[in-house]
C-alpha positions in Angstrom: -48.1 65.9 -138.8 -49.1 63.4 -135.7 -47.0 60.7 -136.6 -46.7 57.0 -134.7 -43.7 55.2 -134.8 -43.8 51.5 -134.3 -40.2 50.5 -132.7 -38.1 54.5 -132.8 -35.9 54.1 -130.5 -33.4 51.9 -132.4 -30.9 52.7 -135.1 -33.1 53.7 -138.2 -36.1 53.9 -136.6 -34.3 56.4 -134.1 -32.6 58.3 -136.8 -36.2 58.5 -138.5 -37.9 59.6 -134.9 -35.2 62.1 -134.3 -35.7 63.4 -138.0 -39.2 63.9 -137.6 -38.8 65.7 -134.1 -36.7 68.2 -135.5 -39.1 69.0 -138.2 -41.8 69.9 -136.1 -43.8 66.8 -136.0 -46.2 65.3 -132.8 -44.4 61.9 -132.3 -45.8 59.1 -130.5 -43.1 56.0 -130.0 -44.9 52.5 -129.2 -41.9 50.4 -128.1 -41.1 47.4 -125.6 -38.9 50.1 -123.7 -39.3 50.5 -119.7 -39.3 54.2 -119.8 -35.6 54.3 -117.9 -33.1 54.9 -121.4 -36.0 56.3 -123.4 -34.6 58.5 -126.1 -36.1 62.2 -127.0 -37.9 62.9 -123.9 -39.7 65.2 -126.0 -41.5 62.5 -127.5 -45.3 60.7 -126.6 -43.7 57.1 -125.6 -46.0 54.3 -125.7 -44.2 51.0 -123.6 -46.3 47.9 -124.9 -45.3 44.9 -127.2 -47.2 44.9 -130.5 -47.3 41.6 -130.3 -50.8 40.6 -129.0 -50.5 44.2 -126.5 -51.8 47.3 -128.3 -54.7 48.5 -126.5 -52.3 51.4 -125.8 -53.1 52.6 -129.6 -57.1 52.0 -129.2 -59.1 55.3 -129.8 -56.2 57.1 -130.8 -55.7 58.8 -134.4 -52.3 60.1 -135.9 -51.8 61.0 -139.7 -49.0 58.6 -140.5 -47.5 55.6 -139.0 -44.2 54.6 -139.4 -43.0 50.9 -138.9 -39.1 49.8 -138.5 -39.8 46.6 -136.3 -42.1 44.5 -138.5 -41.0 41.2 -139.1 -43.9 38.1 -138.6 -46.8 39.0 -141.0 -49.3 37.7 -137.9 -47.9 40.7 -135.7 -48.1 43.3 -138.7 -51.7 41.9 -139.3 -52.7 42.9 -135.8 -51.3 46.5 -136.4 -52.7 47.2 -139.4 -56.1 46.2 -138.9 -56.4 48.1 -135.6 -54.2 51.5 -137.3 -55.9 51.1 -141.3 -59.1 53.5 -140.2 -56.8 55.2 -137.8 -54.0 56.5 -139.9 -54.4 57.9 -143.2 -51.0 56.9 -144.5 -48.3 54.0 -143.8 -44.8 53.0 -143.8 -43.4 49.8 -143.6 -39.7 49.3 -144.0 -39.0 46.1 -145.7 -35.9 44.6 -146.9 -33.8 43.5 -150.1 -33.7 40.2 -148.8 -37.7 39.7 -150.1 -36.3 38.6 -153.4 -35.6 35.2 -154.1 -33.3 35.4 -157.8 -30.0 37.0 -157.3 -27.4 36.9 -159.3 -29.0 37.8 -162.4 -28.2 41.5 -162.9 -29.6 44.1 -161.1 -32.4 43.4 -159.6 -35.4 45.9 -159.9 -38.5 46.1 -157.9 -40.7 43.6 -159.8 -38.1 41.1 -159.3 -39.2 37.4 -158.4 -39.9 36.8 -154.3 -39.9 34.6 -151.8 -43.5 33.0 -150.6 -44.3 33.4 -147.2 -43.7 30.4 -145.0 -46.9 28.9 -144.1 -45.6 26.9 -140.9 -43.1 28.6 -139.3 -42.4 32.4 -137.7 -38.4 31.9 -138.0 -37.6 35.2 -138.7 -33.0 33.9 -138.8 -34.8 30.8 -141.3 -37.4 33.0 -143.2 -36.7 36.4 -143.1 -37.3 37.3 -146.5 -40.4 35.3 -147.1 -41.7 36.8 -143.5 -40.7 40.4 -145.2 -42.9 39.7 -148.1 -45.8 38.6 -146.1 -45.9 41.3 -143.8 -45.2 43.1 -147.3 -49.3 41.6 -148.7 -50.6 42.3 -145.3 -49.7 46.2 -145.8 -50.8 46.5 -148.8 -53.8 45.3 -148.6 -54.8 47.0 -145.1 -53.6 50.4 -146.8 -54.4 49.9 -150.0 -53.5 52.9 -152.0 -51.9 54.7 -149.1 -48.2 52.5 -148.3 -45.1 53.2 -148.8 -42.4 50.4 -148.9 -39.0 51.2 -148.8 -36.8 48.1 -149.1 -33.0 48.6 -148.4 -30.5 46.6 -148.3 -27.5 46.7 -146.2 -28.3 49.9 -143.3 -24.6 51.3 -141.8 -23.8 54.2 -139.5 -24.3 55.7 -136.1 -26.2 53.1 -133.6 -26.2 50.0 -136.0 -26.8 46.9 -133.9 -25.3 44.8 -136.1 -21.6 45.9 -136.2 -21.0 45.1 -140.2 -19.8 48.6 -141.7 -18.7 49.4 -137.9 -16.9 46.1 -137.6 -14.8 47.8 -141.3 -14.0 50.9 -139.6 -12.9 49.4 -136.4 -10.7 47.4 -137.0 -9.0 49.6 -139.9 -8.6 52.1 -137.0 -6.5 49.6 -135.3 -4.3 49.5 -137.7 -1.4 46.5 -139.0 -2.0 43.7 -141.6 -6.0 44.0 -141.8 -7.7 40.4 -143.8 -9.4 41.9 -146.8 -12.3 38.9 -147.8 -12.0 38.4 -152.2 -11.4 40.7 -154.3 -11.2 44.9 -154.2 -12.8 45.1 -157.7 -16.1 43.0 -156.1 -19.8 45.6 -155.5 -20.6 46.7 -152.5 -24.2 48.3 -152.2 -25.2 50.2 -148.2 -27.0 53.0 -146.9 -26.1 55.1 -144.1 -29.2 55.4 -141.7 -29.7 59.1 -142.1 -30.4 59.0 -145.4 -32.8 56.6 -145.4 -34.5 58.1 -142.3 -34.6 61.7 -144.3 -36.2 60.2 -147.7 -38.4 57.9 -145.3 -40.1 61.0 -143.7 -39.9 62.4 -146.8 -42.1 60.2 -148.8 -44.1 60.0 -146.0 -45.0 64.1 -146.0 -45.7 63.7 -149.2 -48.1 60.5 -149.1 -46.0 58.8 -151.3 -47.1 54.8 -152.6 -45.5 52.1 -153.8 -42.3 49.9 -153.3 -39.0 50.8 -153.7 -35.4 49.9 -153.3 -33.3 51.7 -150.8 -30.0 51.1 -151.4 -26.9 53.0 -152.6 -24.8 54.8 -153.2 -26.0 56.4 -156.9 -22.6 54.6 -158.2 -20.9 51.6 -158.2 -19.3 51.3 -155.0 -16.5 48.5 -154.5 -15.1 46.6 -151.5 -11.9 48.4 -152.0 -13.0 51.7 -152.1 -15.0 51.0 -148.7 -12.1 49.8 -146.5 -9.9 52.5 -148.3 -12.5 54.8 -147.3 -12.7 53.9 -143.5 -8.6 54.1 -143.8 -9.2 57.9 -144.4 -11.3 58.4 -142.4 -9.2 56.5 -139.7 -6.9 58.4 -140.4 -4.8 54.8 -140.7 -1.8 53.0 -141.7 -3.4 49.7 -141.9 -2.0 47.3 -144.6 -5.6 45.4 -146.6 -3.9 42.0 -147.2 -6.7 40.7 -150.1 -7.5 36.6 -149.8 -8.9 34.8 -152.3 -12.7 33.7 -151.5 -12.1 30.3 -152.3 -9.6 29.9 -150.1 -11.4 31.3 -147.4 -14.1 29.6 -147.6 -11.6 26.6 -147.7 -10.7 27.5 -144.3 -14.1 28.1 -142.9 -14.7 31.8 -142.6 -18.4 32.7 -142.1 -19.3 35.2 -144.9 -21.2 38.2 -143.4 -20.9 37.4 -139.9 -17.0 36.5 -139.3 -16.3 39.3 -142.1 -19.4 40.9 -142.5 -20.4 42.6 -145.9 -18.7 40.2 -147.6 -20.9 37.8 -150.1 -19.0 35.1 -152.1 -19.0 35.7 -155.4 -19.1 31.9 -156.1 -22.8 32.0 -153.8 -25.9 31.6 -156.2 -27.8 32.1 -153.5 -26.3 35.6 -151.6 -23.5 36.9 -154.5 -25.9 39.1 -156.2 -27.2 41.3 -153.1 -24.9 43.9 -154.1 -26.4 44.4 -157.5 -30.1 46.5 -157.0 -31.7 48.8 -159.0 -32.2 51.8 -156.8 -33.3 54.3 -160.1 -36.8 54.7 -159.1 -36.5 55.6 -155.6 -33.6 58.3 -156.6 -35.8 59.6 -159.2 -37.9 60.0 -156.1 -35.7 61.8 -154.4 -33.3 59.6 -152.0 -29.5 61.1 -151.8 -26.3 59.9 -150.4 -23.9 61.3 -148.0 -20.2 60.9 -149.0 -18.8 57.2 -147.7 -16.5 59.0 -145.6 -18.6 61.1 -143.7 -20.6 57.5 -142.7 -17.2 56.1 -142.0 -16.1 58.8 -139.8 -19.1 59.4 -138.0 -19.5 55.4 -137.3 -16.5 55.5 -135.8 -17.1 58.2 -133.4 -20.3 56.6 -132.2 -18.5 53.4 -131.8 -15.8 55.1 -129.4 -17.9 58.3 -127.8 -21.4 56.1 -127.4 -20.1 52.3 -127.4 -16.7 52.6 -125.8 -14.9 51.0 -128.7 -16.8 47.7 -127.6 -18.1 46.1 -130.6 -22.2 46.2 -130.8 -22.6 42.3 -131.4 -19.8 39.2 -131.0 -19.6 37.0 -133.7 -16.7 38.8 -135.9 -13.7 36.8 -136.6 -11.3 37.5 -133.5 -7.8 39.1 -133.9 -6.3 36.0 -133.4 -8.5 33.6 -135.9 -7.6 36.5 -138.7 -4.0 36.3 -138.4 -3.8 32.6 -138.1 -5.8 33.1 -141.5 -3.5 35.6 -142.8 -0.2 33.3 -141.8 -1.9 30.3 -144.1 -2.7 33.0 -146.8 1.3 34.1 -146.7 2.6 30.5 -146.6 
């Protein structure tokens, strides 16, 4: 297959490029890149920003497209208008964060969503809404030949975002680690790869339709993830559990200061744990073992990164034992 990837050089878009490379097909990469840390050299790369600048893609035909950096339905409109006679098959990756009603079980695919923004391109104030209009603007543009995957919370290798990572780090580091609510609370992630495998799965197969992406194929809890990264730490690192209220109490930024973590007590974020991924495992999407994510996050964040953390905005050493001298007293 001649397949175009729009954005491939970052985290699941690369796992998904590298995946596709390896199984013979003609890949073209259209990215904002200068040419200078360009990865698989191997690769057709494509330096333009799809925003307003794809005369690089005129003329050209490939049998798929794949899309990991859509985010303003505008942009995707431009895309897809100039790719829909050009491509016979597309796939967008979308996001868990299109629907609108958590907190009311698990949540399947036909679950209520947020409505586009009509004023505003915010992608940190609208992102879900922005997802599900970029979402129409697929659909209708391939109409009868998309595939939507929407995961949830993406971990492993070269994640930007430094959540799971930010787990196994500081576990590695070992002494009294803060442990955000309670061990019993769900956790639902998927590990790059194997979202990048089913992606160009579906894909070969010209699959259709929308479809959550998240995992595991079991409940998962918080405990057993930082126990987890302990193992595979090899650690001795003590998880000291706070309450959520009382973290919250003292100001701790859910997600961000200790990412994954969701108050329970949130209507509006506790249930993004709680998707129904049946139909896309009936389709075909496996899970590596926790562990081997863990283990091989770890080795990226000190053989690739350095053991420098991919983003700031985690709580600091000293703001989490401050936190976990008020816990004690």
């Amino acid at each position: 297959m001649e397949i175009l990837f729009l954005g491939g050089t970052n985290f699941l878009g690369r796992h998904a490029a590298g995946i596709a490379l390896e199984r013979g097909h003609d890949v073209t990469l259209f990215h904002r890149g200068s040419g200078s840390e360009d990865p698989f050299p191997e690769a057709e790369h494509l330096h333009g920003d799809r925003d307003g600048s794809l005369g690089l893609l005129e003329g050209r035909a490939w049998d798929a497209v794949i899309d990991t950096s859509g985010y303003v339905p505008r942009v995707v409109a431009e895309s897809v208008a100039l790719l829909s006679e050009a491509v016979q098959h597309s796939t967008f990756v979308s996001t868990c964060s299109v629907y609108s009603d958590l907190g009311s079980g698990r949540v399947a695919e036909d679950g209520k969503l947020h409505e586009p923004p009509t004023d505003s391109e915010d992608v940190m104030e609208h992102y879900g809404g922005l997802k599900v209009g970029c979402e129409r603007v697929v659909e209708q543009g391939f109409a009868g030949r998309s595939f939507i995957p929407r995961p949830g919370l993406i971990v492993g290798p070269y994640d930007p975002t430094d959540r799971f990572t930010y787990w196994v780090r500081r576990i590695a580091g070992g002494g009294r680690v803060l442990a955000p609510g309670s061990p019993d609370a769900e956790v639902e992630l998927i590990d790059a790869r194997d979202l990048a495998t089913w992606t160009l799965d579906m894909a070969e197969s010209r699959a259709t339709g929308i479809y959550n992406a998240v995992g595991p194929d079991r409940v998962l809890t918080m405990g057993e993830m930082l126990e987890t990264c302990r193992e595979a730490a090899g650690s001795d690192a003590e998880l000291v559990w706070v309450d959520e209220e009382f973290l919250l109490g003292e100001g701790v930024q859910p997600w961000t200061e200790l990412p994954v973590w969701l108050p329970s007590s949130d209507p509006e974020s506790g249930g993004f744990s709680t998707f129904d991924s049946s139909k896309a495992i009936t389709a075909g999407l496996t899970f590596r073992p926790l562990i081997e994510t863990a283990r091989d996050t770890l080795a990226w964040h000190r053989d690739v990164m350095g053991g420098e953390p991919a983003r700031e905005g985690a709580i600091s050493g000293e703001r989490e034992a401050e936190i976990l001298s008020a816990w004690k007293s």
